[in-house]
Backbone bond lengths (Angstrom), bond angles and torsions (degrees), N, CA, C in turn:
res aa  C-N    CA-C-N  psi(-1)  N-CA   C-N-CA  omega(-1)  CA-C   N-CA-C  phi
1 X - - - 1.465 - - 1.525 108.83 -
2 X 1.553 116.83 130.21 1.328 106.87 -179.03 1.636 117.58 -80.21
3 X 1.428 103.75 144.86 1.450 112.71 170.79 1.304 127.37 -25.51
4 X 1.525 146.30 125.89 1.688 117.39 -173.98 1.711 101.62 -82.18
5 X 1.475 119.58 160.92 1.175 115.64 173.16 1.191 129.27 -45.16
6 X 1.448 94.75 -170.82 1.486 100.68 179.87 2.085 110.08 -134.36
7 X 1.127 115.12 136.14 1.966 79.59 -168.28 1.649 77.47 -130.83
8 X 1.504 118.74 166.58 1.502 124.89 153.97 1.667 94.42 -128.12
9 X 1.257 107.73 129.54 1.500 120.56 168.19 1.250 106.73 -90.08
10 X 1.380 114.50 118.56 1.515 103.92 164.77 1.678 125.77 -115.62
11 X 1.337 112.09 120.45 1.262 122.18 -140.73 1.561 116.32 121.93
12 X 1.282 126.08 85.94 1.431 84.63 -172.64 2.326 93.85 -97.31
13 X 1.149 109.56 -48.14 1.672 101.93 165.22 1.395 109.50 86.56
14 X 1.127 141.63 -120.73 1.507 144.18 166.22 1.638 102.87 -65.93
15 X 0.925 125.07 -12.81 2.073 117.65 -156.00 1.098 128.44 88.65
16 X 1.833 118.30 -17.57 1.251 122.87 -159.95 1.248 108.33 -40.52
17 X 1.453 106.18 -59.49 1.652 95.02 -147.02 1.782 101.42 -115.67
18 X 1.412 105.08 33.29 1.249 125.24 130.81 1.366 141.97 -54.53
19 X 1.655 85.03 -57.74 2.104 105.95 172.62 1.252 95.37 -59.06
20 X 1.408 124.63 -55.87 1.794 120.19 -167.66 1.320 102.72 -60.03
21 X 1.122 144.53 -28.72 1.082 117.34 -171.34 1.574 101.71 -90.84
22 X 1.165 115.33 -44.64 1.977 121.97 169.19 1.551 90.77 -10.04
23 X 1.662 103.82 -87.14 1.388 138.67 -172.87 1.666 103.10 -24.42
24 X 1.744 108.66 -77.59 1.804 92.97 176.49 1.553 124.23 -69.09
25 X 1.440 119.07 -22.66 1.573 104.06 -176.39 1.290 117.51 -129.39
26 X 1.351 118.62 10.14 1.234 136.34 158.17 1.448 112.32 95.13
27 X 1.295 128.06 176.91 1.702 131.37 -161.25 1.376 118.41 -58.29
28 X 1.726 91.55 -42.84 1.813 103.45 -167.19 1.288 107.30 -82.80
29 X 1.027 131.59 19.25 1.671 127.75 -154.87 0.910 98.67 -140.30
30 X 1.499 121.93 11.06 1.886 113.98 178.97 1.346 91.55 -148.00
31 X 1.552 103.27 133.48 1.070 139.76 168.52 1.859 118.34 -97.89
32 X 1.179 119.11 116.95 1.280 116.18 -166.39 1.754 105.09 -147.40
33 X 1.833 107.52 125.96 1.338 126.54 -142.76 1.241 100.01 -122.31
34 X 1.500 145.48 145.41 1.357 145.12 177.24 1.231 106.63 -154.36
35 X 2.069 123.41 116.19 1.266 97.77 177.67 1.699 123.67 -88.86
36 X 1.681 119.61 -17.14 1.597 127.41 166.65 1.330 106.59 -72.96
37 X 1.537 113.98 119.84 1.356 136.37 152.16 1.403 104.94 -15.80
38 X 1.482 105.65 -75.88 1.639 92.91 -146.35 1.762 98.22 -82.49
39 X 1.267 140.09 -9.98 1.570 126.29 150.41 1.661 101.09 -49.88
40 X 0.957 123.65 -74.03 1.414 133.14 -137.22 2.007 82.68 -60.78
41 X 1.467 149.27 -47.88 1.259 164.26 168.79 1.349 76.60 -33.66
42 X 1.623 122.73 -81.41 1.943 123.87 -148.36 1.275 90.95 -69.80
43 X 1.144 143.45 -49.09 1.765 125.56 -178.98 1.296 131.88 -53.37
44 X 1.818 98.87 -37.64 1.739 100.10 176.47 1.617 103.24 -82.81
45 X 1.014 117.09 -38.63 1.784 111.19 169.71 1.324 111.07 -28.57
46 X 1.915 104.28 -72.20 1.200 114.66 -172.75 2.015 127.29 -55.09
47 X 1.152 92.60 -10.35 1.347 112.74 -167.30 1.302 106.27 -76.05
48 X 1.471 95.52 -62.06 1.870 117.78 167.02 1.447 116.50 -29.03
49 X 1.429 88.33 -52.75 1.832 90.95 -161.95 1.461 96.41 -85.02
50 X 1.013 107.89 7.71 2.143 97.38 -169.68 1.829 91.73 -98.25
51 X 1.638 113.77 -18.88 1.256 123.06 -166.42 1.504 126.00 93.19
52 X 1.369 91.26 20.12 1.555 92.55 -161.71 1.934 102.30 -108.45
53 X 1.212 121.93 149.83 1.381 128.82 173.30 1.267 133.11 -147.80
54 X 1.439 110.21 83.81 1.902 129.02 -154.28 1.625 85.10 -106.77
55 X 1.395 104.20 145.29 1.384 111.61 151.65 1.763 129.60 -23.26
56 X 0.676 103.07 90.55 2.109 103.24 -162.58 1.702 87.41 -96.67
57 X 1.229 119.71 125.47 1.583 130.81 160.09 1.459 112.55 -138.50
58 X 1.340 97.62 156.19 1.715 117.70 -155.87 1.501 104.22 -113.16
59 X 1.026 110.01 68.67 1.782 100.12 -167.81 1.781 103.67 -153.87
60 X 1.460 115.75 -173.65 1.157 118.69 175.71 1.444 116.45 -91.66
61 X 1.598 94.45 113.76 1.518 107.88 -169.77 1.585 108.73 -63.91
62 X 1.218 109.80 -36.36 1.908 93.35 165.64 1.405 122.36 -47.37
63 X 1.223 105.43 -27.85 1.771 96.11 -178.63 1.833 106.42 -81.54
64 X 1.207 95.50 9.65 1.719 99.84 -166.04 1.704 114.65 52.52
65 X 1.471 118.80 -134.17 1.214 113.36 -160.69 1.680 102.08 -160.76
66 X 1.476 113.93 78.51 1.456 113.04 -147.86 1.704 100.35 -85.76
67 X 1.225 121.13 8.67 1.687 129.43 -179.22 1.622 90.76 -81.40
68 X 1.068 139.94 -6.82 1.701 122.83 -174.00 1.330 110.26 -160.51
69 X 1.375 107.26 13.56 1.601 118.18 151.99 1.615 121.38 -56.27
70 X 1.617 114.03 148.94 0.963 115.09 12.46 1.786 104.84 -107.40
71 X 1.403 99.56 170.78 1.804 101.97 -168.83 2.058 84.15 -111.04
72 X 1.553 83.31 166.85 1.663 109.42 -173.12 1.072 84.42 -108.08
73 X 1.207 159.64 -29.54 1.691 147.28 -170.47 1.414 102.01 -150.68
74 X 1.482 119.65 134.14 0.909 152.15 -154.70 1.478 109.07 -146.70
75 X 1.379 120.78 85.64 1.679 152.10 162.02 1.214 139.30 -101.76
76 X 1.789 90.43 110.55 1.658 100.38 -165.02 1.856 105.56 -104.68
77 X 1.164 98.41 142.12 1.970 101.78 178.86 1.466 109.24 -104.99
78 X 1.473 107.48 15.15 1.253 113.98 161.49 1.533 140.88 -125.17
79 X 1.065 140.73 155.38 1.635 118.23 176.52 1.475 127.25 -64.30
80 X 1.298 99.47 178.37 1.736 96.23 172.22 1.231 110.85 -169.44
81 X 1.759 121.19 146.71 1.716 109.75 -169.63 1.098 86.09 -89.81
82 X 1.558 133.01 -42.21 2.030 112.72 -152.80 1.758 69.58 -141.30
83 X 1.535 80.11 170.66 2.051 106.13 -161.61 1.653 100.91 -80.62
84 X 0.826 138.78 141.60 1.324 143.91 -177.90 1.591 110.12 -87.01
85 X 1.848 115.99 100.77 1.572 104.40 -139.72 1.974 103.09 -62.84
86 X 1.950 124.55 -0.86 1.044 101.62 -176.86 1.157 110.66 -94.35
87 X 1.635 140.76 35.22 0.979 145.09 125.94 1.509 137.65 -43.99
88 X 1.433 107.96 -53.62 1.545 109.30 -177.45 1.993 96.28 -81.92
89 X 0.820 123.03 -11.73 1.429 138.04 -156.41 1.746 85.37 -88.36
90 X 1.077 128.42 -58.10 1.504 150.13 -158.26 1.737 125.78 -73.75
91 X 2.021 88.17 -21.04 1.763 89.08 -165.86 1.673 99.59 -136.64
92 X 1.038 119.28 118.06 1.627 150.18 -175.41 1.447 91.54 -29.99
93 X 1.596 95.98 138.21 1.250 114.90 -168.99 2.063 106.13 -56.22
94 X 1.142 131.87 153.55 1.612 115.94 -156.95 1.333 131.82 55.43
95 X 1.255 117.47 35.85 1.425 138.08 -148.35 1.718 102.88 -121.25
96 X 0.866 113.29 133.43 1.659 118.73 171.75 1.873 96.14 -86.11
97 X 1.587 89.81 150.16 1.301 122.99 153.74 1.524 118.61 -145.01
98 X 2.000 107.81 104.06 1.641 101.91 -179.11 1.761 104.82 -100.65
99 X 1.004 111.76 128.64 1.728 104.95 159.31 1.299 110.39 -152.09
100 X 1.026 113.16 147.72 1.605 148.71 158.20 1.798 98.64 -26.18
101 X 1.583 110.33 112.71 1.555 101.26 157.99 1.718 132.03 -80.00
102 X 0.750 99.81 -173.99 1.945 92.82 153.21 2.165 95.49 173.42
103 X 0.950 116.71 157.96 1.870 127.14 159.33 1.550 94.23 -131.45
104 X 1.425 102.35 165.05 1.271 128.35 177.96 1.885 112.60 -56.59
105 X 1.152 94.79 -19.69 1.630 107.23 -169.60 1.697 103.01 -94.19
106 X 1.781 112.13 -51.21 1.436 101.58 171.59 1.739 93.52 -152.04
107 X 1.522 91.68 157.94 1.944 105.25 -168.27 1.717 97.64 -108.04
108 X 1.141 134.38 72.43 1.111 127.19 -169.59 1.697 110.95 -143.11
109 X 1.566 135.94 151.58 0.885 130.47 163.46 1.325 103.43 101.98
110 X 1.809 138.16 164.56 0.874 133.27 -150.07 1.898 81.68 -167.67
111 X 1.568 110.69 131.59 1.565 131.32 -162.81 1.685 89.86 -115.90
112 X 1.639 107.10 120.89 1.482 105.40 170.55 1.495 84.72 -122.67
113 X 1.672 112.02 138.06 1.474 125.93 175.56 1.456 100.86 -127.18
114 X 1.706 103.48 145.45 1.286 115.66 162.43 1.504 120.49 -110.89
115 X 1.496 120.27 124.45 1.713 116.52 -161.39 1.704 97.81 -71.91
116 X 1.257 109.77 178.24 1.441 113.36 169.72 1.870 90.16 -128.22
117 X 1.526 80.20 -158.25 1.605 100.47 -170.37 1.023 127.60 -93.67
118 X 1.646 122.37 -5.87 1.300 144.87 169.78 2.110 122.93 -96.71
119 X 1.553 98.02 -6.86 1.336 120.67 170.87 1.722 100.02 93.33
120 X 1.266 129.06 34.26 0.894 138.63 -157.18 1.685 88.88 -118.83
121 X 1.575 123.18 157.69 1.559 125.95 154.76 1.449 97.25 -145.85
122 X 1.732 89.00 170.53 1.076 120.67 164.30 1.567 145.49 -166.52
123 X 1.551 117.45 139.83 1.759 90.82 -167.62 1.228 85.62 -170.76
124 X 2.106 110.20 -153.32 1.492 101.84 -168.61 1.817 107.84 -132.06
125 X 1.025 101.98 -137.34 1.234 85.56 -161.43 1.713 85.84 -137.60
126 X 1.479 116.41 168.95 1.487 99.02 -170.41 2.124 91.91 -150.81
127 X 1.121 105.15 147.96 1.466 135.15 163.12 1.929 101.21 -25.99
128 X 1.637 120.66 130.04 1.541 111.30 158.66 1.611 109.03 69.57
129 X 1.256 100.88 153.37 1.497 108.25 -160.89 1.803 101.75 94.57
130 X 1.496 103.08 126.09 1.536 114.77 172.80 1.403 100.66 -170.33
131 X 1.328 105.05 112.09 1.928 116.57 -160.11 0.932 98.60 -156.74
132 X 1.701 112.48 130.30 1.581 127.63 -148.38 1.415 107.48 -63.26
133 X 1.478 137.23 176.65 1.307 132.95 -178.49 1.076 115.15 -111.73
134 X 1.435 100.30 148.42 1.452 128.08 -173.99 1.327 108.35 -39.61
135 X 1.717 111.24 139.85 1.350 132.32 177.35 1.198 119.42 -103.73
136 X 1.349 132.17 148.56 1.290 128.61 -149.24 1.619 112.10 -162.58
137 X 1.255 124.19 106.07 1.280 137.93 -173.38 1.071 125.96 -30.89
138 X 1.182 112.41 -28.68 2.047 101.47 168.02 1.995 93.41 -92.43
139 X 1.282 105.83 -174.22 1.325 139.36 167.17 1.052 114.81 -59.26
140 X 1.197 132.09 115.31 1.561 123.44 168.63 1.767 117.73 -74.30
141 X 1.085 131.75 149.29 1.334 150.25 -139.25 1.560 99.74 -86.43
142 X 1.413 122.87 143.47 1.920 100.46 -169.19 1.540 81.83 -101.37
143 X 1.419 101.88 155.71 1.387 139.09 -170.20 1.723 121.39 -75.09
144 X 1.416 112.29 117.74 1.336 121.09 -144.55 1.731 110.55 -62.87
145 X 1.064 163.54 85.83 1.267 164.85 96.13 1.141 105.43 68.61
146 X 1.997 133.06 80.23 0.834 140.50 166.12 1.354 124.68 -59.64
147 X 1.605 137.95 14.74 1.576 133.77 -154.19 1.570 66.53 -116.59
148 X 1.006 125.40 -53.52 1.889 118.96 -144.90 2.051 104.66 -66.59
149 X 0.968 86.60 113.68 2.004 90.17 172.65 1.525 103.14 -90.33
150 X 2.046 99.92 141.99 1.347 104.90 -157.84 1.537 83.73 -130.85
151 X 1.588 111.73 67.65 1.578 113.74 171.63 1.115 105.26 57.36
152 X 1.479 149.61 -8.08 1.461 114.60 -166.43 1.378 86.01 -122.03
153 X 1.121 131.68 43.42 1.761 118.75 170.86 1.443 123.19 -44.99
154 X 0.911 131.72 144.93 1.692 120.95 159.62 1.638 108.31 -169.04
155 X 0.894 98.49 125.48 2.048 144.00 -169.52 1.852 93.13 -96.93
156 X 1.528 81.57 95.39 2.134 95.37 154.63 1.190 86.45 -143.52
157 X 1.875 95.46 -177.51 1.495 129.76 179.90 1.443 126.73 -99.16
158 X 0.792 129.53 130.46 1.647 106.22 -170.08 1.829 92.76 -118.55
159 X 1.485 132.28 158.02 1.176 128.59 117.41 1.386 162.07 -69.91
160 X 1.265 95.02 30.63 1.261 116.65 -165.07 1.392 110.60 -101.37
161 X 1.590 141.73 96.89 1.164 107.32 -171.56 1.249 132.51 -81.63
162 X 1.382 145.02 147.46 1.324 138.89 174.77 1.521 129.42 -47.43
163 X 1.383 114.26 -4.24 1.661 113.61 176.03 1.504 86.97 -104.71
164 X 1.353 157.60 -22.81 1.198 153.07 -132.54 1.735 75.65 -97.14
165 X 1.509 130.01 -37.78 1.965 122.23 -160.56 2.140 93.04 -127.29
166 X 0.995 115.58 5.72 1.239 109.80 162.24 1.803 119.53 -165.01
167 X 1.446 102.82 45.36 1.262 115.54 -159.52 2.100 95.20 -109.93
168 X 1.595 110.33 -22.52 1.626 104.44 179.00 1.171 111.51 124.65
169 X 1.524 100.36 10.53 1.783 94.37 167.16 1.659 90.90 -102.07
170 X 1.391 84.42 121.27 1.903 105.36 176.21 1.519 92.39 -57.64
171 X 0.997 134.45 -68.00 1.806 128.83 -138.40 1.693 93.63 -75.89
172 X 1.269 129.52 -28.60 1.484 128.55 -179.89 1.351 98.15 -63.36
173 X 1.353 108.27 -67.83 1.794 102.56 173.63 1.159 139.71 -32.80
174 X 1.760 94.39 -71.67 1.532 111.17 170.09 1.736 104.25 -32.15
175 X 1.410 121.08 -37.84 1.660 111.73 -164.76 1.571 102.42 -85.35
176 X 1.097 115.31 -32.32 1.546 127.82 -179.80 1.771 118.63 -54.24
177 X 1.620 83.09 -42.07 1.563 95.22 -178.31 1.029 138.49 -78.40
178 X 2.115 94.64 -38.42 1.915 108.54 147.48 1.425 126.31 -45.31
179 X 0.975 113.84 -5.62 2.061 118.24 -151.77 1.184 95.78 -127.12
180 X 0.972 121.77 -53.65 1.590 127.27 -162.70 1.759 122.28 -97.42
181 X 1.542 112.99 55.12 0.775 129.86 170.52 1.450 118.03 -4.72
182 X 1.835 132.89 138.95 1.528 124.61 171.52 1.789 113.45 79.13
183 X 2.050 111.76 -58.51 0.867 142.07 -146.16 2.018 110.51 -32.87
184 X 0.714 126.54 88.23 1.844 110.91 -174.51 1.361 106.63 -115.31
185 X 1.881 108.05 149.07 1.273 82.42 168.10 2.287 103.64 -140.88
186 X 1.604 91.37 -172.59 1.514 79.63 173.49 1.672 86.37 -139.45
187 X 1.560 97.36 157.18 1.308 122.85 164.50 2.150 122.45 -80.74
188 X 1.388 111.92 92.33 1.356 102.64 170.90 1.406 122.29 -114.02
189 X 1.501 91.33 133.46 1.624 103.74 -169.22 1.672 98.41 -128.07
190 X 1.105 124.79 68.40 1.619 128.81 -164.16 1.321 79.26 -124.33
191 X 1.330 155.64 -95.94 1.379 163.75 140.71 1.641 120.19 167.20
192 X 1.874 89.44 37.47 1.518 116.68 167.46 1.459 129.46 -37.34
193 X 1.923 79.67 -50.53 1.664 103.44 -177.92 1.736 110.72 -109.79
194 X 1.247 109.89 -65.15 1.521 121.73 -174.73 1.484 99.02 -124.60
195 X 1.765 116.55 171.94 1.610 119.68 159.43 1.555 93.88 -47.86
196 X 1.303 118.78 -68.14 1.985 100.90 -169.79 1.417 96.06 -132.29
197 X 1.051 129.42 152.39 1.495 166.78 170.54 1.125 116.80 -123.99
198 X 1.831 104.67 119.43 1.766 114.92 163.98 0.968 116.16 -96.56
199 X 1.639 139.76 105.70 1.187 130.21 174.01 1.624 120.03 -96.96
200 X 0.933 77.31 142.45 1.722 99.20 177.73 1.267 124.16 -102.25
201 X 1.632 113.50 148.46 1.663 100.77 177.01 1.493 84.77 -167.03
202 X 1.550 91.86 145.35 1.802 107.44 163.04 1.313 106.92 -91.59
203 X 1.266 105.65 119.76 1.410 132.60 145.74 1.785 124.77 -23.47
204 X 1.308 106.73 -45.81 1.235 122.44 -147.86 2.156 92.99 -116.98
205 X 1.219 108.23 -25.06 1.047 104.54 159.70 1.775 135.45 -176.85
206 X 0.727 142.87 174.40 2.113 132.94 -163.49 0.935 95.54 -40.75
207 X 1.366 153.37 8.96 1.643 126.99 -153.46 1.729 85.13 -92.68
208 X 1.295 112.83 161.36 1.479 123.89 175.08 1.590 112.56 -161.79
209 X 1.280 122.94 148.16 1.391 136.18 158.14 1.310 126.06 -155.70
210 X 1.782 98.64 140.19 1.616 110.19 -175.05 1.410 111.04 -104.24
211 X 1.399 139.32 163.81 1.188 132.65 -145.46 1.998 91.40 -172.95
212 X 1.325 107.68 86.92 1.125 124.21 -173.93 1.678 122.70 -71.11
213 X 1.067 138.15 132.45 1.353 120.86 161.14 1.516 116.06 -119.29
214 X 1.483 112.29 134.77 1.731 106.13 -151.44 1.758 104.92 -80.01
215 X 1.118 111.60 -11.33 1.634 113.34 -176.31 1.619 114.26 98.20
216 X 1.869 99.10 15.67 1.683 106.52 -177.44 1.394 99.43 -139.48
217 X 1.461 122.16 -74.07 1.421 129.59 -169.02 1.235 115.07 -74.44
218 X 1.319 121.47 105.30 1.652 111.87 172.10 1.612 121.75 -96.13
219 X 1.440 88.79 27.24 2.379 104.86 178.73 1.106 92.47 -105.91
220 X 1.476 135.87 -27.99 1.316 127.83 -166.42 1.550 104.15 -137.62
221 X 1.490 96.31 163.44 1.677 105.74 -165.40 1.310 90.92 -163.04
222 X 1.884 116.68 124.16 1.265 112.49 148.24 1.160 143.01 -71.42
223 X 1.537 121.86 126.74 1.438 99.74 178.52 1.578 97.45 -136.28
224 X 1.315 103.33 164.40 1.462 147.08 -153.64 1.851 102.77 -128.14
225 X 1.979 103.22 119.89 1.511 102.35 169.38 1.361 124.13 -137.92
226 X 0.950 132.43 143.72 1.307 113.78 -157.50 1.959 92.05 -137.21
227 X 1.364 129.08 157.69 1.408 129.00 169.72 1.394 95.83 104.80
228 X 1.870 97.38 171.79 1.841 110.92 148.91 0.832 135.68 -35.82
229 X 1.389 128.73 -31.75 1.389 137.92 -143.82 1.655 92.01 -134.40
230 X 1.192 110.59 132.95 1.783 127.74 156.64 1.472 107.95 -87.16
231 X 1.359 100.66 75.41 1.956 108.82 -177.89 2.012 112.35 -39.82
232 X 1.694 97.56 -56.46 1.244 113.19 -170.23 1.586 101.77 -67.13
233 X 0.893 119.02 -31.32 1.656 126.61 -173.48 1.488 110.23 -46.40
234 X 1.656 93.81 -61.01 1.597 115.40 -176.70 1.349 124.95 -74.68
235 X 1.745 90.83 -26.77 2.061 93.39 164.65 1.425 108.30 -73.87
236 X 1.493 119.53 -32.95 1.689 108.93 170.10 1.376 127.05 -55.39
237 X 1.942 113.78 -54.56 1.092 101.59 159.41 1.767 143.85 -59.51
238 X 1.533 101.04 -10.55 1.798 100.68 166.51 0.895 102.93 -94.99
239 X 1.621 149.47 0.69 1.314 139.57 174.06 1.727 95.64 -79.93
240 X 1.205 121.62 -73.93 1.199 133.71 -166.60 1.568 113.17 -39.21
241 X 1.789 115.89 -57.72 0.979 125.71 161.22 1.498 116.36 -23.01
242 X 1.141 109.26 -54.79 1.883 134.99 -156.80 1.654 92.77 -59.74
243 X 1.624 96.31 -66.75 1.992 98.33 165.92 1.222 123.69 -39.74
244 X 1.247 117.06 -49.14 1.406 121.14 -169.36 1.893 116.02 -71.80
245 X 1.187 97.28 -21.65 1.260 106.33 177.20 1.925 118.38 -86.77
246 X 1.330 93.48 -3.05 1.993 116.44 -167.19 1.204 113.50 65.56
247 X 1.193 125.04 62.23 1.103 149.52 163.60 1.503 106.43 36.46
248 X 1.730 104.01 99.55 2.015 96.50 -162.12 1.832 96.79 -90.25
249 X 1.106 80.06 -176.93 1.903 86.32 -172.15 1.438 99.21 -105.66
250 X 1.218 133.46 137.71 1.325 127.30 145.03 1.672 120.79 20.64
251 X 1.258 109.24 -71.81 1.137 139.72 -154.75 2.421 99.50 -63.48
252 X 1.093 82.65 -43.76 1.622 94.94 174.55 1.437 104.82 -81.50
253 X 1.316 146.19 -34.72 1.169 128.16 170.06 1.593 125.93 -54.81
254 X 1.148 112.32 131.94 1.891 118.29 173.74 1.514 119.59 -104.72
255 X 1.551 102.26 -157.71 1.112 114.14 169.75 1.569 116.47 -175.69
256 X 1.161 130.04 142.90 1.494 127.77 -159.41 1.761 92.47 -142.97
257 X 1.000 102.92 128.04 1.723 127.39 173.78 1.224 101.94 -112.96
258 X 1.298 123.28 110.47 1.195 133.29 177.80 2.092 117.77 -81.00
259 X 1.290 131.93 165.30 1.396 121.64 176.28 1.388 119.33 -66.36
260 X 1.470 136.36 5.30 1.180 141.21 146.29 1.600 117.06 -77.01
261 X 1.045 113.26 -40.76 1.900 117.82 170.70 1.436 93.54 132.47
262 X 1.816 133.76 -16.93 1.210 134.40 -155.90 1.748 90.92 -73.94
263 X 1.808 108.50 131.11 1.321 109.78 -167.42 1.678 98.26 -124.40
264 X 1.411 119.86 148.97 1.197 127.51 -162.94 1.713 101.70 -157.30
265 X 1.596 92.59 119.16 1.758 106.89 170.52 1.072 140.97 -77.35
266 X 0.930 167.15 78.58 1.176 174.21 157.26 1.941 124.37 -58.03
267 X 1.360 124.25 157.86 0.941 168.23 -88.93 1.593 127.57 170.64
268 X 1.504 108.92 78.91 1.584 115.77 -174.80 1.478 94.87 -87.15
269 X 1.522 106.84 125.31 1.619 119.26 176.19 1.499 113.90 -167.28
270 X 1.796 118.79 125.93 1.596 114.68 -166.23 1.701 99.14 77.89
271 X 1.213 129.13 21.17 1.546 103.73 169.70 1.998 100.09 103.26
272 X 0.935 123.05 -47.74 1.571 138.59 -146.07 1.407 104.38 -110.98
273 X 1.224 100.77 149.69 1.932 103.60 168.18 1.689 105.89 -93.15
274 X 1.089 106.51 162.46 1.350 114.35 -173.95 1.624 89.21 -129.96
275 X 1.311 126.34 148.97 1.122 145.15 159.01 1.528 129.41 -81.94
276 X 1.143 128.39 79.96 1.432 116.99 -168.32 1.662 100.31 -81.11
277 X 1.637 98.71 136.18 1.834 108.52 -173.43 1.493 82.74 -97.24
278 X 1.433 115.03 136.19 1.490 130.26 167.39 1.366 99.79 -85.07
């Protein structure tokens, strides 16, 4: 008779889908992680009264839960930009890992990985699913101040328009967001600067760019960059790329975690994977 699984929920939140798992594989076989106090309090309550009693821990579910490792499935109820390497580290070689994606640019899509035998995974990425992002015990870093110019300004034109890479086609994004590391943007239509303005900003550091539309020409667009980084530059080249590849869906994008943890996306298109370098 085979062994029954093994699952770690991460998230545990109300309990819901804690009890479901209680329910198919029973108490001892689920592992269930919460890093806010007072969720992780309303889940084990709720748990109680449902009758149910899974491993309940109060900690940071990125680090997983290495006291009852290793798990065969590995389930997160939250997003994530890059894999948290004690995941593939955590779940038996042939082992699922499903979670929720999201980048700074778009929160969409849902990453199912299969581990190997070297602690390595790999798999793809799939259509739907958008679930807030992962929380994380220190403070997150406040967000770099795109008005301030740091000497390196520079004013070109691009043809590219700004709804064509943040206008609501999920799969343009979704590719933009894999690639384009930090990359975020906001929609302004106040008419401070232009009729509409796309602004841009790295996440990860000062770099910034605005991307004007004058309220006439929709072939041309001014834009404005300021930082290390040519933000708009690199959203052109993952836009373009994205064409050149025939515009893949969600659904064809991957991801491969190698036995060091170093993780790399890719892109099945023409038969072949393509390697996208972040």
């Amino acid at each position: 008779m085979p062994r029954p699984l093994s699952v770690a929920e991460l998230g545990t939140a109300t309990g819901f889908n804690a009890a479901l798992l209680c329910a198919l594989l029973g108490d001892k076989e689920v592992t269930t992680i919460e890093l806010d106090a007072a969720l992780a309090e309303a889940g084990e309550n709720n748990l109680r009264a449902a009758g149910y009693t899974p491993s309940a821990v109060r900690g940071d579910a990125a680090a997983g839960w290495l006291d009852r490792a290793p798990y065969d499935l590995i389930l997160a109820t939250f997003s994530v930009d890059r894999l948290p390497p004690a995941w593939p580290a955590q779940t038996t070689p042939g082992g699922r890992i499903i979670t929720p994606w999201n980048s700074p640019w778009c929160c969409y899509g849902t990453l199912a990985l299969t581990t190997g035998q070297d602690g390595s995974a790999q798999g793809r990425f799939h259509s739907f699913a958008a679930f807030m992002p992962i929380q994380r015990p220190h403070s997150a870093a406040s967000p770099p101040d795109p008005a301030t110019p740091d000497g390196s300004l520079q004013i070109t034109t691009s043809t590219l328009s700004p709804w064509a890479v943040a206008g609501g086609n999920l799969n343009a994004e979704f590719h933009v967001g894999l690639t384009v590391p930090g990359a975020s943007f906001v929609w302004d239509t106040s008419g401070d600067h232009a009729p509409v303005r796309l602004g841009v900003t790295d996440t990860t550091g000062s770099s910034w760019a605005a991307v004007d539309y004058d309220g006439h020409h929709s072939d041309r667009f001014a834009v404005t960059q300021s930082g290390p980084r040519r933000l708009w530059d690199e959203i052109t080249t993952a836009y373009e790329r994205w064409l050149t590849l025939g515009r893949p869906d969600v659904d064809q994008h991957g991801l491969t975690v190698d036995a060091t943890g170093a993780q790399t996306p890719w892109v099945e298109a023409a038969g072949r994977k393509h390697a996208l370098v972040k």
